[in-house]
Steps between C-alpha positions, in 0.01 A plus 500: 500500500839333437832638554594554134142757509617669808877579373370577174282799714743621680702620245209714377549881542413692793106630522417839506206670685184429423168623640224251667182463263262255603151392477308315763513702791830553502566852418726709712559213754882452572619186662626586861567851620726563168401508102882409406731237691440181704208476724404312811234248492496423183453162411499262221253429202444215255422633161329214184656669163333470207774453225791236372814503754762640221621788413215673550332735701805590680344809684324295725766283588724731529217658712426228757894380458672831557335817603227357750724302678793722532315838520206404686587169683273323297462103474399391173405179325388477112333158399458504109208404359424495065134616511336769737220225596746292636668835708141589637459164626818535676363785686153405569639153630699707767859380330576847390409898628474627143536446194635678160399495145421737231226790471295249254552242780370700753229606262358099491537525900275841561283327234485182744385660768818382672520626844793702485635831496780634225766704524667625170891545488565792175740435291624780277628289227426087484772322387396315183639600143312383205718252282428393127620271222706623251275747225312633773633856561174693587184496665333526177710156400327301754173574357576489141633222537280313677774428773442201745538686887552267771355532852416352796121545481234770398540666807858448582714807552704424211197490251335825695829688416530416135129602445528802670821611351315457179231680551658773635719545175189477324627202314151336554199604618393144624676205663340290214770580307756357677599139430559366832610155602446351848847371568579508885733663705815730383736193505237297259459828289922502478497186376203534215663830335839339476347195358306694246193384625378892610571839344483703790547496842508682830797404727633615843850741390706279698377230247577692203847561590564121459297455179701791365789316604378129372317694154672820425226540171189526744414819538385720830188690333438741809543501854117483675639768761609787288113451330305417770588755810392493836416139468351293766618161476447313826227467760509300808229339625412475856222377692341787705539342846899432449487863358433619868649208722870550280465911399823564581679200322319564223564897518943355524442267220334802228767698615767328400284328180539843397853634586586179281303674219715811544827285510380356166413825318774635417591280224404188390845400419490466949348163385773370305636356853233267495502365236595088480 
C-alpha cells in the first residue's frame, strides 16, 4: 500500500470495542496471554484480496494497515487481485496465507471442493448505497421502469444486495424482474451510470460522495445497511493446514479486521477521508 493509502488511514477515527466472532476453529482463542493489546509471537501474514485497489473496502485495509499491526504486532501484506480465481490461486500456489472475497465468492469455493477453511468477519451495516438516474425515486421505479442495474456478476455482492433488498421490500417476488447488466467492478459501474449507459447502480459510500460531488442530480435511493442488518459481507478463506500452523496470526488479523468495522460504524461520513 502506498503512502498516500496509509496517511489517508490514519486520519480515520479511533475504533471502539468490538467482540471476536469467528468461524473456523477460532472461537474464544485470544492471541497471546491477553484478548486486547500487543502480543508476543505474533508474526506476519500475506493476505490475496479479492477486489479493485480504490476506494474501496477500506475495513480491511484499515484492518491489516492499522489495528493488527499496532494493536496486535501484526505484519501484514495485501496483494490485489480482480477475480477470486485468481486470489485462490495465490493461496494454493503458497504466495499468500489467505485470501478474501465475498460470501457468493466463498460460495463458488465450498462448491469447489477447495481445501480450505472460512472464517466470516460480520459486518453490521456494508457500506454500499444504492444510486439512480434522475426519475428514479423508488423501489417501485426501478421495476416500472424497467431500469438497467449494473453489477459485477450474478453472484457478486453488489448484485446479491440489490436482489435481496428487493425482495425483502416485497418489491418483487423473483430476481427475474430485475434488469441487470453485467458491467464489472464499482469503478466500471461509476463510469456506466454517469454516462447514461445504466439506470442503477450499487456503489461503495465513499464512491458516492464523489459522484454527488461530480453529479449533484443522481440520486442515493437507500443505504444497503439501514435495510439489510446484521449483514455478513466478507469471508476469508484459508487453507486448513495454515489454519493450524498460523492460529494465532490469523486470530490478530480478525481481531483487528473487526475493530476496523467498529471504527467504521459509526457513520459513514468516517469515509469521507478517503475519498480521492
Amino acid at each position: 500500500m502506498g503512502r498516500t493509502r496509509r496517511d489517508l488511514l490514519s486520519r480515520i477515527g479511533a475504533a471502539g470495542s468490538a467482540s471476536l466472532a469467528l468461524g473456523a476453529g477460532c472461537v474464544g482463542r485470544p492471541v497471546g496471554g491477553s484478548d486486547g493489546g500487543s502480543d508476543d509471537g505474533v508474526g506476519s501474514l500475506d493476505i490475496a484480496f479479492q477486489a479493485p485497489a480504490e476506494t474501496t473496502d477500506v475495513n480491511t485495509w484499515l484492518g491489516a494497515e492499522r489495528f493488527a499491526p499496532n494493536d496486535y504486532e501484526l505484519s501484514t501484506s495485501i496483494d490485489v487481485f480482480e477475480g477470486i480465481d485468481l486470489a485462490v490461486q495465490s493461496v494454493l500456489g503458497g504466495e499468500a496465507d489467505m485470501a478474501r472475497g465475498s460470501i457468493p465468492a466463498a460460495a463458488s469455493i465450498i462448491a469447489a471442493g477447495r481445501p480450505f477453511e472460512f472464517v466470516m468477519s460480520p459486518v453490521e451495516t456494508t457500506d454500499y448505497v444504492l444510486v439512480t438516474r434522475p426519475g428514479i425515486e423508488s423501489l417501485a421505479d426501478i421495476v416500472e421502469q424497467d431500469a438497467v442495474i449494473g453489477m459485477s456478476a450474478p453472484t457478486g455482492l453488489d448484485a446479491v444486495q440489490v436482489a435481496a433488498v428487493m425482495l425483502q421490500a416485497g418489491v418483487i417476488d423473483s430476481i427475474d424482474r430485475l434488469n441487470f447488466q453485467r458491467v464489472g467492478y464499482s469503478s466500471a459501474r461509476r463510469t456506466a451510470i454517469r454516462n447514461g449507459e445504466i439506470d442503477v447502480s450499487p456503489q461503495h459510500f465513499a464512491q458516492w460522495l464523489g459522484m454527488r460531488s461530480a453529479n449533484p442530480d443522481l440520486n442515493r435511493l437507500l443505504t444497503f445497511g439501514e435495510r439489510l442488518d446484521r449483514w455478513v459481507q466478507e469471508a476469508f478463506m484459508i487453507p486448513r493446514e495454515t489454519l493450524e500452523r498460523k492460529r494465532p496470526e490469523i486470530t490478530a488479523f480478525i481481531k483487528g479486521q473487526l475493530r476496523a468495522n467498529r471504527a467504521l460504524y459509526d457513520g459513514f461520513d468516517r469515509y469521507r477521508g478517503v475519498v480521492k
